[in-house]
N, C-alpha and C positions, 0 to 999 in steps of 0.2 A: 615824282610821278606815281610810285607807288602806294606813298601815303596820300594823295590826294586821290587816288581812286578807291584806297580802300573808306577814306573818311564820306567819301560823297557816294559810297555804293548806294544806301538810301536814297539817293536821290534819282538814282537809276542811269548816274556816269559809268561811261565804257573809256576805254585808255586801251591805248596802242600794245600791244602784248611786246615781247624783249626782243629786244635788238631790231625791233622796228623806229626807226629815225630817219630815213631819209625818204628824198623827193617819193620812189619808185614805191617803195614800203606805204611809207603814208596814204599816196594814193592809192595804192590797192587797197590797204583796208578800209580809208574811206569810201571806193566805193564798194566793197562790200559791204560796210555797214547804212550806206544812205542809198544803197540799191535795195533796203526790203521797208518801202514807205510807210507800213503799216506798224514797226517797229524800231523807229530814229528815236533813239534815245534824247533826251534834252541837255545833254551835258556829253562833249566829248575832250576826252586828253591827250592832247598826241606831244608825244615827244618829240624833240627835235635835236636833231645830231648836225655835224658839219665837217671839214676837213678844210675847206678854203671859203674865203669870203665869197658872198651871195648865195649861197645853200641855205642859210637861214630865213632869208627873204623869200625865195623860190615855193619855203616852205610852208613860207607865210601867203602866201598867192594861192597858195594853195589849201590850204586848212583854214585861214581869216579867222583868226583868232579876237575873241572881244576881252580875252583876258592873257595876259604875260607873265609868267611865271620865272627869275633867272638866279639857280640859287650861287652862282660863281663864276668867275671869269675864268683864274687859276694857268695854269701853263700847260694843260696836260695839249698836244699833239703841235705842240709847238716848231716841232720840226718843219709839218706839214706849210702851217701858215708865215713861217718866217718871221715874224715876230709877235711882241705880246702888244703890241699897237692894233697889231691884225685881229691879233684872237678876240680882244674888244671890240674891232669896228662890227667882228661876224658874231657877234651875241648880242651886239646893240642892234641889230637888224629885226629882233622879234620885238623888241619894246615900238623901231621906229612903226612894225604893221599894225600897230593898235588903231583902233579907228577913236576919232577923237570921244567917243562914249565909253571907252574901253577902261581898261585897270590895269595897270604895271605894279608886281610884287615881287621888289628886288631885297638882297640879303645886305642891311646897311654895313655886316660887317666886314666885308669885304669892297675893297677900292675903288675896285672896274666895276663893281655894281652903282655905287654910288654913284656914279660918272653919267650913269645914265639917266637917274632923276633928271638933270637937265634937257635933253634930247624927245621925254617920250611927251606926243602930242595928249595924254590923256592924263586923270590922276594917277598919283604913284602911292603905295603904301610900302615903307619900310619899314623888313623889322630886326631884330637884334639883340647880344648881349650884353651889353657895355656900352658902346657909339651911340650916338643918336639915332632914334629908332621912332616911328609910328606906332611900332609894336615891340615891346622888351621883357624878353625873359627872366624875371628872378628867381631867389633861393637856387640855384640848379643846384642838383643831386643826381652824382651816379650811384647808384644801388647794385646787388647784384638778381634786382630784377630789372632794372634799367635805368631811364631818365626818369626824373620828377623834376617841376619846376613850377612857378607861375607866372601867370597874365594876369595883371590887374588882381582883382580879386579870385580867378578862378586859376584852381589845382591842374595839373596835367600829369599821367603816367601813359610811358611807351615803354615799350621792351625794345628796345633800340642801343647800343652801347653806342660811347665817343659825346663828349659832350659836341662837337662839331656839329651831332648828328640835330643839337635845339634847334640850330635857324635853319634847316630842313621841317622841323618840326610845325615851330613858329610860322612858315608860308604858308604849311596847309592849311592852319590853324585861319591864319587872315583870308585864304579865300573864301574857307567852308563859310567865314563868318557873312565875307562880304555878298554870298548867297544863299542867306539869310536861315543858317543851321546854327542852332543854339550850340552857347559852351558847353552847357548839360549833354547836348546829345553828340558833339563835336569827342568829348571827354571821353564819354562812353568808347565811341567807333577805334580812336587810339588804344583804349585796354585792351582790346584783339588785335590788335597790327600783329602779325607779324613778319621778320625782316624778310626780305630774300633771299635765295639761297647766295652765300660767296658773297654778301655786301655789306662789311663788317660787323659777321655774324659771329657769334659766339656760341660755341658747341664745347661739350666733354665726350672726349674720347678714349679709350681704354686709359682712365683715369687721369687724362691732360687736358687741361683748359686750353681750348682753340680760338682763336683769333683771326678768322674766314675773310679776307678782303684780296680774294684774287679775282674778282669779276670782271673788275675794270680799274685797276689799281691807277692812279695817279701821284707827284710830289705831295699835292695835299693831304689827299688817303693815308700815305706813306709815313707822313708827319702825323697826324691825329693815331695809327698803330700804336708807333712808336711812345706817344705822349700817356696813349690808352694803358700800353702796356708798364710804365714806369710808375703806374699810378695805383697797381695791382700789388698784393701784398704777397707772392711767390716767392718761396726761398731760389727755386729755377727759373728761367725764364732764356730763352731761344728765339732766335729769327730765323725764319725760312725766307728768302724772297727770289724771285728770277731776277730782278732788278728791273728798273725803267725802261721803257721805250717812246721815241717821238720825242726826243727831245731835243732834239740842233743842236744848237753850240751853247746850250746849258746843261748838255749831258752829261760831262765831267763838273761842273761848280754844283748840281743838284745831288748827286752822288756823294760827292765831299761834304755836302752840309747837312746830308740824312745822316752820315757815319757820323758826325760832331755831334748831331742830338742825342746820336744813338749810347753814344761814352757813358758807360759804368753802372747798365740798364742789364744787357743782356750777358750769361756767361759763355753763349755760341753762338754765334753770326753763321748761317749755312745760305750761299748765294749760287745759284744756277748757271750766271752769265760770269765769264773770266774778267772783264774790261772792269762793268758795274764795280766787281765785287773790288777788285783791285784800288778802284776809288774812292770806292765806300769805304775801305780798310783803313786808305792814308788819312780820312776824315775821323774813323773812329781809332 
């Protein structure tokens, strides 16, 4: 969300400000923003959140979206929805509100996204880095000014750490295109992004390199840190985490299989929660 509102600011898109995603949020700021007639922007982003199935559709009845954006399916609130069946049927709920003119831009490299090309009544554009894709990132490079990669023939830089963070990239990339902002100027708007605060941000702080992804940590999050950090050339390296939440009965297998990646990365694991950590230990 927040790279497509920073790349389509030009264009004069507005996007839901943070931790605005549900029914009550969204429609208050829509009608604040489509109660001053004299200034509806042409372009709006609203984010969309959920906790159980039909939230996303409600959302959709409510915003009518001509464009779908889904960058992951993933397991995070898993507790809530009871299964990962669920947590797909309540994210394929925004592709199915496309109106048959609309555009679905799903992330090919993930599962539950793919799952949905079949479902959505409108075209789909996929994109990716490796899997079959509509759209595929090469060359990638993390730098320690951030990503570089390409499309086709055209170059891309963000100050974005985690390679994970390309097919976040790569989406915005396909909307701007698919309304109608060049790679030239698409390219440029990326060279100024910068990330949010706490979403896998990278800061120095009295002489330690930090690694900020407490905003809304998820397993995937959790994993890309981890991968982030083993990938760094530090004689030290530390984990701080509280551990996961919302996770049902893969609270313990998710915790064992963080501490298995985490094996012979870090020289201090520091964990907030006794249960997590405890699980995390027998994994690492």
């Amino acid at each position: 969300k927040e790279l497509l509102a920073h790349v389509l600011k030009s264009e004069g898109a507005k996007a839901t400000p943070a931790h605005v995603n549900s029914e009550m949020g969204v429609a208050q700021w829509l009608l604040n923003i489509l109660g001053k007639p004299d200034s509806v922007p042409t372009l709006l982003i609203v984010e969309m959140g959920a906790y159980r199935r039909g939230e996303i559709a409600l959302l959709g009845r409510i915003a009518q979206p001509t464009i779908g954006v889904v960058t992951a399916v993933g397991t995070q609130h898993l507790a809530l929805f009871g299964s990962a069946e669920n947590i797909l049927a309540a994210k394929s709920e925004l592709v199915q509100s496309l109106p048959l003119t609309g555009h679905a831009f799903l992330n090919g490299d993930d599962e539950g996204c793919r799952k949905m090309r079949n479902i959505a009544p409108c075209p789909v554009t996929m994109v990716g880095t490796g899997g079959p894709a509509d759209m595929e990132a090469t060359d990638i490079e993390e730098t320690t000014e951030g990503l570089k990669f390409r499309v086709g023939q055209s170059q891309f830089q963000v100050s974005l750490r985690g390679t994970h963070n390309v097919r976040n990239i790569l989406l915005s990339i396909a909307v701007a295109r698919k309304l109608g902002m060049s790679d030239e100027a698409i390219g440029a708007a990326l060279r100024t992004f910068e990330p949010p605060s706490r979403t896998f941000q990278v800061r120095r702080q009295s002489g330690v390199e930090i690694l900020d992804d407490t905003y809304n940590s998820s397993p995937q999050s959790f994993k890309a840190a981890i991968a982030w950090a083993k990938s760094q050339p530090f004689d030290h390296k530390i984990l701080l985490a509280a551990g996961l939440i919302e996770l049902g009965e893969a609270f313990e297998s998710t915790h064992r299989e963080l501490g298995a990646q985490a094996q012979s990365i870090f020289e201090r694991v520091i964990f907030l929660e006794a249960e997590s950590a405890e699980l995390f230990a027998h994994g690492l």
